[in-house]
PyMOL Python script that loads the backbone (N, CA, C, O; Angstrom):
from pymol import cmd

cmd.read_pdbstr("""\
ATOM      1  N   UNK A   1     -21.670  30.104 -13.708  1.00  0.00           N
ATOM      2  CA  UNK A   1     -21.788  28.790 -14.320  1.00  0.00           C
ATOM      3  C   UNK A   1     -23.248  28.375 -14.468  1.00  0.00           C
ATOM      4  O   UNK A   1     -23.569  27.701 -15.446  1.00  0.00           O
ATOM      5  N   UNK A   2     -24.039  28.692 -13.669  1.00  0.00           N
ATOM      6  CA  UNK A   2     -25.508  28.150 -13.661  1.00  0.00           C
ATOM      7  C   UNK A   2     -25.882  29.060 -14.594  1.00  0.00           C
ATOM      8  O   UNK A   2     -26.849  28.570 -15.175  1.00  0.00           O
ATOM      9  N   UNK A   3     -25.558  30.413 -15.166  1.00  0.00           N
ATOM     10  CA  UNK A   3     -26.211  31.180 -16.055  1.00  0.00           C
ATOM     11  C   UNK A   3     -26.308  30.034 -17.519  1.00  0.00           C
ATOM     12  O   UNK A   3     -27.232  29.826 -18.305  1.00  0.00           O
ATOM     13  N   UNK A   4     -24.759  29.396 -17.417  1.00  0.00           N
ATOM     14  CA  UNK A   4     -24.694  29.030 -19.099  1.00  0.00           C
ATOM     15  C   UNK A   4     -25.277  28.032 -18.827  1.00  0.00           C
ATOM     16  O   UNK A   4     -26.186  27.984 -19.656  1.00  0.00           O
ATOM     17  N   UNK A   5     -25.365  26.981 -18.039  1.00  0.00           N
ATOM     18  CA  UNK A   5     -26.306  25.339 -17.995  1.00  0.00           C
ATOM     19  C   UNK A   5     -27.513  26.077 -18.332  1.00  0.00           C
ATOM     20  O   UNK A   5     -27.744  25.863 -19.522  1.00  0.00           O
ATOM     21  N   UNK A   6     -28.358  26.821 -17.844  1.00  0.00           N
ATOM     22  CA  UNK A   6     -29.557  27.638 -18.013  1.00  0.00           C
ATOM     23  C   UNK A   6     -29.626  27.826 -19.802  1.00  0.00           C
ATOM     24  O   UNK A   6     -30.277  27.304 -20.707  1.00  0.00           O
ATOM     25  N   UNK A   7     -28.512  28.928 -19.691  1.00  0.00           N
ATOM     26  CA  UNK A   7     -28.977  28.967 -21.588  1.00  0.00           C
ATOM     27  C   UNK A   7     -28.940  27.589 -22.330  1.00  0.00           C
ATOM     28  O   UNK A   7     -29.732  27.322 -23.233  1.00  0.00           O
ATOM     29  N   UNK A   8     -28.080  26.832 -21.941  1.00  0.00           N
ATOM     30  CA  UNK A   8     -27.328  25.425 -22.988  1.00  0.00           C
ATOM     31  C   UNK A   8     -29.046  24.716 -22.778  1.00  0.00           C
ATOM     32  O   UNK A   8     -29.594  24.238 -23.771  1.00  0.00           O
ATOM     33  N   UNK A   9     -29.697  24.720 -21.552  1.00  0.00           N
ATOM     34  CA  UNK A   9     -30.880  24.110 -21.281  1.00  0.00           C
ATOM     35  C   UNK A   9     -32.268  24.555 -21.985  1.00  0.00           C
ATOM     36  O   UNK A   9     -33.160  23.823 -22.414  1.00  0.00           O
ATOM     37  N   UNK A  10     -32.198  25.875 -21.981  1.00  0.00           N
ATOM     38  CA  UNK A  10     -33.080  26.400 -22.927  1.00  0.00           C
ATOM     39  C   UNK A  10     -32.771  26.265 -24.578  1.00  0.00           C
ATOM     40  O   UNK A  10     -33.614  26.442 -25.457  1.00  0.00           O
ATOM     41  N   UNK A  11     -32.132  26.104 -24.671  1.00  0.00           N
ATOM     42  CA  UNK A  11     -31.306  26.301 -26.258  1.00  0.00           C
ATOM     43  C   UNK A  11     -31.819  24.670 -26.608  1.00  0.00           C
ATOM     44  O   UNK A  11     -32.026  24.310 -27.767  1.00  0.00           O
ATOM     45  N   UNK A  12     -31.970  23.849 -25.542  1.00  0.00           N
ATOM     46  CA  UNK A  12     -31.877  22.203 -26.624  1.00  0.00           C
ATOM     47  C   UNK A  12     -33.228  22.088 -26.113  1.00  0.00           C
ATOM     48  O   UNK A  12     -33.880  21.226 -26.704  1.00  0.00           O
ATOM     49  N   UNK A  13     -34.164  23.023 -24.704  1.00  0.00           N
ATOM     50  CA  UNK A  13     -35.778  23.138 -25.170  1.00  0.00           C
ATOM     51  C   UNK A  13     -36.124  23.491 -26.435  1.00  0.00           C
ATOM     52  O   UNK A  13     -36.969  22.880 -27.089  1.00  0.00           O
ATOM     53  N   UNK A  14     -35.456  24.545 -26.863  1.00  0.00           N
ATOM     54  CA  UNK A  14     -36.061  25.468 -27.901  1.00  0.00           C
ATOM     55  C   UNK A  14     -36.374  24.611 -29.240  1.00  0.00           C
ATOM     56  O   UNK A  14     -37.359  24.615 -29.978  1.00  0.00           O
ATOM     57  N   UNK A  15     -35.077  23.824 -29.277  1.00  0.00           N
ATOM     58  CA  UNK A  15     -34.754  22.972 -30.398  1.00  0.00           C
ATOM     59  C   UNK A  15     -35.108  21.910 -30.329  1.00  0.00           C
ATOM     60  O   UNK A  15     -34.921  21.436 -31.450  1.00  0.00           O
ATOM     61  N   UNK A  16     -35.545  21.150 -29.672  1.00  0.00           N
ATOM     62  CA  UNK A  16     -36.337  19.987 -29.497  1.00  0.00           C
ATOM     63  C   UNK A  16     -37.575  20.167 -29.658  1.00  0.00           C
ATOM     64  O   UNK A  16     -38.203  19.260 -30.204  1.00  0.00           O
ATOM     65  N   UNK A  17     -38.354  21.509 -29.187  1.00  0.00           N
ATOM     66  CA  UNK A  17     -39.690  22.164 -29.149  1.00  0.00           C
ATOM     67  C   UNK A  17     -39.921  22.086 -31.128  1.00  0.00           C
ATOM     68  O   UNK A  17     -40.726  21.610 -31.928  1.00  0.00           O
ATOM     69  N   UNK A  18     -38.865  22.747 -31.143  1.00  0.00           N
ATOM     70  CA  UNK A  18     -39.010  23.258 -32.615  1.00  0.00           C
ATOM     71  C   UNK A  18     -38.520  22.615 -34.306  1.00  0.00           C
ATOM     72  O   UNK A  18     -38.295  23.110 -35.410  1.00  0.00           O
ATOM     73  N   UNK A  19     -38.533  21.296 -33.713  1.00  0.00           N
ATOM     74  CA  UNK A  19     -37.693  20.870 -34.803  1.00  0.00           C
ATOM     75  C   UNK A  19     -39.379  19.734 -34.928  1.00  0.00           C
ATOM     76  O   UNK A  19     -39.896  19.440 -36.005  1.00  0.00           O
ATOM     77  N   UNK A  20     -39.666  19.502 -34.195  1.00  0.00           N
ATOM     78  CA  UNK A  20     -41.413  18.668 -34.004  1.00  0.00           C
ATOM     79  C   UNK A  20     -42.343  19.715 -35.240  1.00  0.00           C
ATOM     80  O   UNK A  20     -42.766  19.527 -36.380  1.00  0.00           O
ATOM     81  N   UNK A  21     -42.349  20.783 -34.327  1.00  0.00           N
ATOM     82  CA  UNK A  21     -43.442  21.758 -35.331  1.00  0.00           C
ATOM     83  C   UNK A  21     -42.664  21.992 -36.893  1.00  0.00           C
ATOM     84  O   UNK A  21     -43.493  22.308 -37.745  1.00  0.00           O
ATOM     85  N   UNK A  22     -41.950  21.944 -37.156  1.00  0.00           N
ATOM     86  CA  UNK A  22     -41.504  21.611 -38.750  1.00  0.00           C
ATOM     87  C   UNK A  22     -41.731  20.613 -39.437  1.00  0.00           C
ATOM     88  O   UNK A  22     -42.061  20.551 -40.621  1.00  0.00           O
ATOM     89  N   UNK A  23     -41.470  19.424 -38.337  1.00  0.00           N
ATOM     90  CA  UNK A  23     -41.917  17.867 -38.953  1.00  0.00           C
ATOM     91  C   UNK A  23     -43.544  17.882 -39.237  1.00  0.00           C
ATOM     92  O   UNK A  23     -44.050  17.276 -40.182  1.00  0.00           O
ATOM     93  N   UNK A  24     -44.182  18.555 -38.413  1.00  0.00           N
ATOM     94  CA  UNK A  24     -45.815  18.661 -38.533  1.00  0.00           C
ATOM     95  C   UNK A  24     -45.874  19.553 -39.660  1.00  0.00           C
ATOM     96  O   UNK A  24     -46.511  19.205 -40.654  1.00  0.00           O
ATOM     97  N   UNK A  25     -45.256  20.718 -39.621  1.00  0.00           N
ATOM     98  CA  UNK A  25     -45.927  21.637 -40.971  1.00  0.00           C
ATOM     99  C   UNK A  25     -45.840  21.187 -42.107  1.00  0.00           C
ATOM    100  O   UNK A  25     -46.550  21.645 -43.002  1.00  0.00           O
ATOM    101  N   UNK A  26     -44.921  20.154 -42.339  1.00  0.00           N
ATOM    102  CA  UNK A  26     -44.190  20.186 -43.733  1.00  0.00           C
ATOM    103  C   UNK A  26     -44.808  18.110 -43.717  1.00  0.00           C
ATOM    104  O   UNK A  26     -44.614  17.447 -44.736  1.00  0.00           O
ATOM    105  N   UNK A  27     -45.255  17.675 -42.884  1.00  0.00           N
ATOM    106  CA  UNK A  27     -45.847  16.371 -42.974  1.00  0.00           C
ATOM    107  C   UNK A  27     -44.574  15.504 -42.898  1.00  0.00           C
ATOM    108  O   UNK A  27     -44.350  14.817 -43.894  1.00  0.00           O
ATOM    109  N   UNK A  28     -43.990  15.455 -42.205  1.00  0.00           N
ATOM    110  CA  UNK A  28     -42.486  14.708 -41.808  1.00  0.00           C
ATOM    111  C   UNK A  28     -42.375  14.117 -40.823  1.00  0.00           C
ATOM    112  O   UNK A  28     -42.805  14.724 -39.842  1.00  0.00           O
ATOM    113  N   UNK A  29     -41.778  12.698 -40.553  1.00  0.00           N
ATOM    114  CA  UNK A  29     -41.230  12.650 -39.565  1.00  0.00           C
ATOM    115  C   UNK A  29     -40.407  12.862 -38.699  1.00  0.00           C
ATOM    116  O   UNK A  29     -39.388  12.306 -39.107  1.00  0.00           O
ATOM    117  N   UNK A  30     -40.156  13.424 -37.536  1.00  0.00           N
ATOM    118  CA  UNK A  30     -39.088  13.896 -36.925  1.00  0.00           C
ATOM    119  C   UNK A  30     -37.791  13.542 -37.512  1.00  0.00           C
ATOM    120  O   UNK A  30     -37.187  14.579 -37.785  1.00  0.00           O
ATOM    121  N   UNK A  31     -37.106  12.466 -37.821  1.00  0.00           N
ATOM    122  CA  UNK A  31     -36.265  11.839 -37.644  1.00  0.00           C
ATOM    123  C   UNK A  31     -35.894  12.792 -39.563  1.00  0.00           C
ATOM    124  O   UNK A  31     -35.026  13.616 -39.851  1.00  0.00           O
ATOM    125  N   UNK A  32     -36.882  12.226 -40.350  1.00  0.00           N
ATOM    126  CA  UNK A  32     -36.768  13.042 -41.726  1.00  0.00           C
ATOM    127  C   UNK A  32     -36.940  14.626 -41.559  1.00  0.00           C
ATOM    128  O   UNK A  32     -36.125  15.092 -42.354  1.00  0.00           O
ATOM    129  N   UNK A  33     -37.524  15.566 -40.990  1.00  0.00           N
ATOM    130  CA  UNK A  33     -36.828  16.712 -40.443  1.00  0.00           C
ATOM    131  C   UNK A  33     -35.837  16.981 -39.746  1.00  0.00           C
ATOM    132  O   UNK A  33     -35.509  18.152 -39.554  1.00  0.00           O
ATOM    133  N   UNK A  34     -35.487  16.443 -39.477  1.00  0.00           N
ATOM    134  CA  UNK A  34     -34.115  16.583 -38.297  1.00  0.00           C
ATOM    135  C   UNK A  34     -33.031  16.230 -39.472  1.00  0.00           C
ATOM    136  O   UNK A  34     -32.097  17.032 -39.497  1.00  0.00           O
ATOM    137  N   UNK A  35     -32.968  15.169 -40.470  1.00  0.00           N
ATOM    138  CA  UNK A  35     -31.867  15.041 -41.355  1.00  0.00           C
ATOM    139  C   UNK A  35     -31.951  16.322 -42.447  1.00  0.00           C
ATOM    140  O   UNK A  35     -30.954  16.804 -42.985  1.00  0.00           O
ATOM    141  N   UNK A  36     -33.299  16.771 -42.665  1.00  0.00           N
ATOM    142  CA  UNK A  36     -33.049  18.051 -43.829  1.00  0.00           C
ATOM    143  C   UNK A  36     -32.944  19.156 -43.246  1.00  0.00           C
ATOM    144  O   UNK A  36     -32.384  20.016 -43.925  1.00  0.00           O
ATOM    145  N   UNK A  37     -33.340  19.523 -42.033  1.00  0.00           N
ATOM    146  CA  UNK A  37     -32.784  20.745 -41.493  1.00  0.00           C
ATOM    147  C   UNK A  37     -31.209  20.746 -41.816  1.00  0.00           C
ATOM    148  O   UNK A  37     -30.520  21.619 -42.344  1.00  0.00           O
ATOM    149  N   UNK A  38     -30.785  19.148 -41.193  1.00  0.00           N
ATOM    150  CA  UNK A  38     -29.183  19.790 -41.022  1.00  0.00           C
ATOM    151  C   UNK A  38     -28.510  19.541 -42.308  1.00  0.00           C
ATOM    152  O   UNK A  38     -27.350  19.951 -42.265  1.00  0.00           O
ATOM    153  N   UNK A  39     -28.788  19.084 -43.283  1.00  0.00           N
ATOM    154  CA  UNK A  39     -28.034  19.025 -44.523  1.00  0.00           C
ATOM    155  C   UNK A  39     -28.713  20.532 -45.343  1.00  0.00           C
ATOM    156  O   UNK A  39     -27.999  20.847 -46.295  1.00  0.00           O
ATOM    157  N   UNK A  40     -29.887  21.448 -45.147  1.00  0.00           N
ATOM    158  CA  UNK A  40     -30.135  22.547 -45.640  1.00  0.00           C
ATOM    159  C   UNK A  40     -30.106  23.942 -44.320  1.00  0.00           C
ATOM    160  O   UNK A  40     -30.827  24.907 -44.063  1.00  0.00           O
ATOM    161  N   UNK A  41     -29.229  23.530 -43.925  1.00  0.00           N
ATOM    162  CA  UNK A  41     -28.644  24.675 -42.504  1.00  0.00           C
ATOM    163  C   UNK A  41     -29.501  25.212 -41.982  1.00  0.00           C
ATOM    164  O   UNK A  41     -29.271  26.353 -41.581  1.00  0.00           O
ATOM    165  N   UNK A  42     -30.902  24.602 -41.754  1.00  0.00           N
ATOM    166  CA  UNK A  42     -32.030  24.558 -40.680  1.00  0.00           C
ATOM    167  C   UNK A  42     -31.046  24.468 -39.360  1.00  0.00           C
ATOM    168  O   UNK A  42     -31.145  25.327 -38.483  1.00  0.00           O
ATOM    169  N   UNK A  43     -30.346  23.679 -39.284  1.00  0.00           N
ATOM    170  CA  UNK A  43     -29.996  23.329 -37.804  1.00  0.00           C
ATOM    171  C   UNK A  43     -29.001  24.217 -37.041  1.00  0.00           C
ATOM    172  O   UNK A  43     -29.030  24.505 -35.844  1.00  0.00           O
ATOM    173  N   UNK A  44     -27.929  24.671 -38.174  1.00  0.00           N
ATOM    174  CA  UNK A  44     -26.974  25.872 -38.197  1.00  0.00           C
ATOM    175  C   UNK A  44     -27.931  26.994 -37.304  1.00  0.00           C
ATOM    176  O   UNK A  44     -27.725  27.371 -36.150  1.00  0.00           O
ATOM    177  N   UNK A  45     -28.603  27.236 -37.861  1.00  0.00           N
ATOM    178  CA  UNK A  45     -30.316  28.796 -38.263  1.00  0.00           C
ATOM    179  C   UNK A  45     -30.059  28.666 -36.979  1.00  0.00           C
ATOM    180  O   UNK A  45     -29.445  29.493 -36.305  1.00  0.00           O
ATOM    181  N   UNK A  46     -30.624  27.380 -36.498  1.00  0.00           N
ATOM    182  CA  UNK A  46     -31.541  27.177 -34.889  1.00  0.00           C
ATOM    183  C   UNK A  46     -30.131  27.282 -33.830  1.00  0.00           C
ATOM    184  O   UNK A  46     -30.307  27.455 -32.624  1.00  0.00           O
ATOM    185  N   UNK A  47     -29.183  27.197 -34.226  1.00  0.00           N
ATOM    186  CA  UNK A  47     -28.574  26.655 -33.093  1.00  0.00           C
ATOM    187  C   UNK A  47     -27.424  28.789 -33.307  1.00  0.00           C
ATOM    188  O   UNK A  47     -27.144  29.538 -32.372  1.00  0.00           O
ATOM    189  N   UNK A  48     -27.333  28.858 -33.761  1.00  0.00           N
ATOM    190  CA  UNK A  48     -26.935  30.520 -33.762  1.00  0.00           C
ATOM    191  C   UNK A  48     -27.653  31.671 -33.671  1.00  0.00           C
ATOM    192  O   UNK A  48     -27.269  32.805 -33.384  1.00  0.00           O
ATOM    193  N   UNK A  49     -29.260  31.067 -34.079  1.00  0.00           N
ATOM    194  CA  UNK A  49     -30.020  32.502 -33.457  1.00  0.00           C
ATOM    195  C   UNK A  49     -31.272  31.695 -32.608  1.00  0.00           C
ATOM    196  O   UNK A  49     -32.321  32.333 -32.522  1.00  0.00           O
ATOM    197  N   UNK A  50     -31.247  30.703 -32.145  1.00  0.00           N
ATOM    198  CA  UNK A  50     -32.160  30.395 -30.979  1.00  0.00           C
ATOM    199  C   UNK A  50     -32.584  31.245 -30.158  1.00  0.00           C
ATOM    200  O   UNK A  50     -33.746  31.092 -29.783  1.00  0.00           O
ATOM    201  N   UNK A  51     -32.027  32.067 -29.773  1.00  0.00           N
ATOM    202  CA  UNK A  51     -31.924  32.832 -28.639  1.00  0.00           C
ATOM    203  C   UNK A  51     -33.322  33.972 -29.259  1.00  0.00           C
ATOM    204  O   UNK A  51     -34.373  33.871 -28.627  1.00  0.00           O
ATOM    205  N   UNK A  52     -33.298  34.863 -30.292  1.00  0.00           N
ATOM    206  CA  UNK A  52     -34.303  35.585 -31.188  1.00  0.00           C
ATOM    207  C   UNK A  52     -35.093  34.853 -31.220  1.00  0.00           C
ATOM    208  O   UNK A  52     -36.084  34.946 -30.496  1.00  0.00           O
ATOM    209  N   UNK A  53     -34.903  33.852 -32.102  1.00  0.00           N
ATOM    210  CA  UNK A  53     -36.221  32.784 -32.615  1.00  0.00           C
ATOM    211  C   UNK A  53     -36.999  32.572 -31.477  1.00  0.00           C
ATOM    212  O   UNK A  53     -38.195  32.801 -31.655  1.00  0.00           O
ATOM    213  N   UNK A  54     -36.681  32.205 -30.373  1.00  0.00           N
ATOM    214  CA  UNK A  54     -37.440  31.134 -29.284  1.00  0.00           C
ATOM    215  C   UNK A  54     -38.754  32.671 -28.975  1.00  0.00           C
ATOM    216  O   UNK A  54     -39.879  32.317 -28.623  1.00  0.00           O
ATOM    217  N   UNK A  55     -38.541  33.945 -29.104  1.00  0.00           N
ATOM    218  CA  UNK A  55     -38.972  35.269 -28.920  1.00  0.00           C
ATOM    219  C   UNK A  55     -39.870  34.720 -29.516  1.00  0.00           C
ATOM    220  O   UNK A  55     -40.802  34.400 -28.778  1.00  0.00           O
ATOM    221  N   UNK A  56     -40.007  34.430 -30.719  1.00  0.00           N
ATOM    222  CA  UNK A  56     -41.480  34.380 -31.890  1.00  0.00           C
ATOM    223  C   UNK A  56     -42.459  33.552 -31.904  1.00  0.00           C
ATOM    224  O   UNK A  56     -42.449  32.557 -31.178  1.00  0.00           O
ATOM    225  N   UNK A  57     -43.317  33.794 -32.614  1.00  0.00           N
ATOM    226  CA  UNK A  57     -44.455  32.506 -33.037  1.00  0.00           C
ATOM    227  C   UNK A  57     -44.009  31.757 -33.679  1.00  0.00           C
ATOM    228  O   UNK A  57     -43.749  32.141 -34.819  1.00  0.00           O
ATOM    229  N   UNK A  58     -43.684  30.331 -33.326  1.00  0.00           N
ATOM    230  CA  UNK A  58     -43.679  29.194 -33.963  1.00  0.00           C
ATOM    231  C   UNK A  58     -43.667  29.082 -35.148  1.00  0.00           C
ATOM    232  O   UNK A  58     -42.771  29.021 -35.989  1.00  0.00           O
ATOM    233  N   UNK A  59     -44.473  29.064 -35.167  1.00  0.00           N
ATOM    234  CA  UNK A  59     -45.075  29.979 -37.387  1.00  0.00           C
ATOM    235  C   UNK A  59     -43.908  30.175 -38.040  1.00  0.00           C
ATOM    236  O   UNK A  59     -43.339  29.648 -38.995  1.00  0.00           O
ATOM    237  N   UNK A  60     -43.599  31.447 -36.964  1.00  0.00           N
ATOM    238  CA  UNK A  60     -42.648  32.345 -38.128  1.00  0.00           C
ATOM    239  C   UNK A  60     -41.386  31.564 -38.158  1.00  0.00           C
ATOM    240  O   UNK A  60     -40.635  31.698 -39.124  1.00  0.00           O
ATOM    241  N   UNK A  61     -41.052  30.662 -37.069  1.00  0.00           N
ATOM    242  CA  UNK A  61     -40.035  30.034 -36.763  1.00  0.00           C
ATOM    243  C   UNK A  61     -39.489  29.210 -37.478  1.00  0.00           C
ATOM    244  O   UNK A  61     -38.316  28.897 -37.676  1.00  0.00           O
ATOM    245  N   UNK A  62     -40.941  28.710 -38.048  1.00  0.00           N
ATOM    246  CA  UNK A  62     -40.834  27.109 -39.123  1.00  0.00           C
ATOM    247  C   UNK A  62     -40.921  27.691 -40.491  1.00  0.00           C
ATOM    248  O   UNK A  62     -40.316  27.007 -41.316  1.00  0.00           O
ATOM    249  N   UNK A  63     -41.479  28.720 -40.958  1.00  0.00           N
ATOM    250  CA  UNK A  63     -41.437  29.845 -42.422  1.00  0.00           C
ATOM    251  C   UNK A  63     -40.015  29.675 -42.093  1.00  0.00           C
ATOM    252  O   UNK A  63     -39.295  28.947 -42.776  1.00  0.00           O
ATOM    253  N   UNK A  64     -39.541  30.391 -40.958  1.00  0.00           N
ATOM    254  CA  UNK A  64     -37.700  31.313 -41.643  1.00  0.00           C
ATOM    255  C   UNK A  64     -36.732  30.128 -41.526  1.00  0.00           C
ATOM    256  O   UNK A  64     -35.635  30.193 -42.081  1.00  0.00           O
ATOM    257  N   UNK A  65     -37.116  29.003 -40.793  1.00  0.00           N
ATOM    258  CA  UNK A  65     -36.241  27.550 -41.440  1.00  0.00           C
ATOM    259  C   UNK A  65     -36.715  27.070 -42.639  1.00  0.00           C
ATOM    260  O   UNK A  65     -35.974  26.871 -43.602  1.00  0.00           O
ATOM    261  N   UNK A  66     -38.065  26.843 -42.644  1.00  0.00           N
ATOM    262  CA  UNK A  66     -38.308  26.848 -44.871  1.00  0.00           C
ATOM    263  C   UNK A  66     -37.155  27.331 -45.675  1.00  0.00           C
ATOM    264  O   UNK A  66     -36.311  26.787 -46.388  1.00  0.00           O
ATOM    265  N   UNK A  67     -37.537  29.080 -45.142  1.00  0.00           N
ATOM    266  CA  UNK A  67     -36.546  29.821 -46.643  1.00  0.00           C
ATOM    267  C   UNK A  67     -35.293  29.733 -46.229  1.00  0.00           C
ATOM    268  O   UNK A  67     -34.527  30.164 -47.091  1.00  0.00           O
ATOM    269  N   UNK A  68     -34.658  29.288 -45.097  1.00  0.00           N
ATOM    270  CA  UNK A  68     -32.945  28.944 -44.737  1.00  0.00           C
ATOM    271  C   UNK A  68     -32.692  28.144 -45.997  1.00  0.00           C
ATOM    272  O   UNK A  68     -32.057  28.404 -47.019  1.00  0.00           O
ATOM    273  N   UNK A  69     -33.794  26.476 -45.376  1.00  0.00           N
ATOM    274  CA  UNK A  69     -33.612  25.577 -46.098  1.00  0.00           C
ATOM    275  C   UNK A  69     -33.393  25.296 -47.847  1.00  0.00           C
ATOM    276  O   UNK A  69     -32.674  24.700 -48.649  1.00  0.00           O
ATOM    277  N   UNK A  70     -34.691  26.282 -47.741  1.00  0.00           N
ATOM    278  CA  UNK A  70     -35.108  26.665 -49.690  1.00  0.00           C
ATOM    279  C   UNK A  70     -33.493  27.281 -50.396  1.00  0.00           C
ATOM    280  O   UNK A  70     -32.881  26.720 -51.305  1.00  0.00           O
ATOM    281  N   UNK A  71     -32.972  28.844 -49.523  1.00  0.00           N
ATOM    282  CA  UNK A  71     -32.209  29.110 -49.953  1.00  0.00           C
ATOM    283  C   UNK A  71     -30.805  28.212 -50.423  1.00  0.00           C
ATOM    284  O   UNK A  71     -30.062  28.398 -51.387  1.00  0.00           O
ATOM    285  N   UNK A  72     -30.761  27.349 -49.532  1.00  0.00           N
ATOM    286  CA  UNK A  72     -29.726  26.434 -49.311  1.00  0.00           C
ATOM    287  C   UNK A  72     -29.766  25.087 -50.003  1.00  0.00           C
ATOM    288  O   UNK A  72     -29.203  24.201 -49.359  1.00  0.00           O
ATOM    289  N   UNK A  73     -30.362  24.673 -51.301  1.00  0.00           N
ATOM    290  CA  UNK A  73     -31.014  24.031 -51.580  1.00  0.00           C
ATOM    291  C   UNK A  73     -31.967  23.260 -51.585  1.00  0.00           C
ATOM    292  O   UNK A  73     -32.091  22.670 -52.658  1.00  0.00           O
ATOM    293  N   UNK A  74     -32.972  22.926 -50.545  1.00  0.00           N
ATOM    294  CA  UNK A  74     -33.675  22.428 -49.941  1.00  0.00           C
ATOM    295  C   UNK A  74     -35.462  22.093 -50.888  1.00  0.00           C
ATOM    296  O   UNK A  74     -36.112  23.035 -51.340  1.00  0.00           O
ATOM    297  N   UNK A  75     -35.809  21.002 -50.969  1.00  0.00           N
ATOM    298  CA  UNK A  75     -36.580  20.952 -52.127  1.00  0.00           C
ATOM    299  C   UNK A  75     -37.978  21.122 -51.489  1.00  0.00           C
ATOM    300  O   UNK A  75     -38.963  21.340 -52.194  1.00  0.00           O
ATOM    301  N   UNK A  76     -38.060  21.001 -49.934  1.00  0.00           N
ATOM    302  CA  UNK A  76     -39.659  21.231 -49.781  1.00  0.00           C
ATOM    303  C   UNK A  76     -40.484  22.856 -49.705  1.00  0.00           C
ATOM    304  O   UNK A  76     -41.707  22.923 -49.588  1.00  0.00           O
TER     305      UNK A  76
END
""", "prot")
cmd.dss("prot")
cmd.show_as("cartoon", "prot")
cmd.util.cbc("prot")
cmd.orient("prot")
């Protein structure tokens, strides 16, 4: 049981960590990143491969939610 509180705990670091550095790259406020991630399946991305992602540079983290987003209609 303490294994999964552990992941569930890292998983809403990861995503709390990472949903900030998108609002900064892209000149957003949290609150306006956090609504276009999840209407362009940014949030889907983060919350099914967190686990990979949290592995990478930031960078690449906020690029491969871009082209989620882009693919998915997403206008920025």
């Amino acid at each position: 049981m303490k294994m999964l509180d552990k992941d569930v705990g890292d998983k809403v670091s990861f995503i709390t960590f990472i949903i900030p550095e998108f609002a900064r790259s892209y000149k957003m406020n949290i609150q306006d990143a956090y609504r276009y991630l999840k209407k362009y399946g940014g949030i889907d991305y983060l919350d099914k491969c967190w686990w990979a992602l949290h592995t990478d540079n930031p960078f690449w983290v906020v690029r491969d939610m871009f082209e989620i987003c882009r693919n998915n209609g997403g206008m920025r």
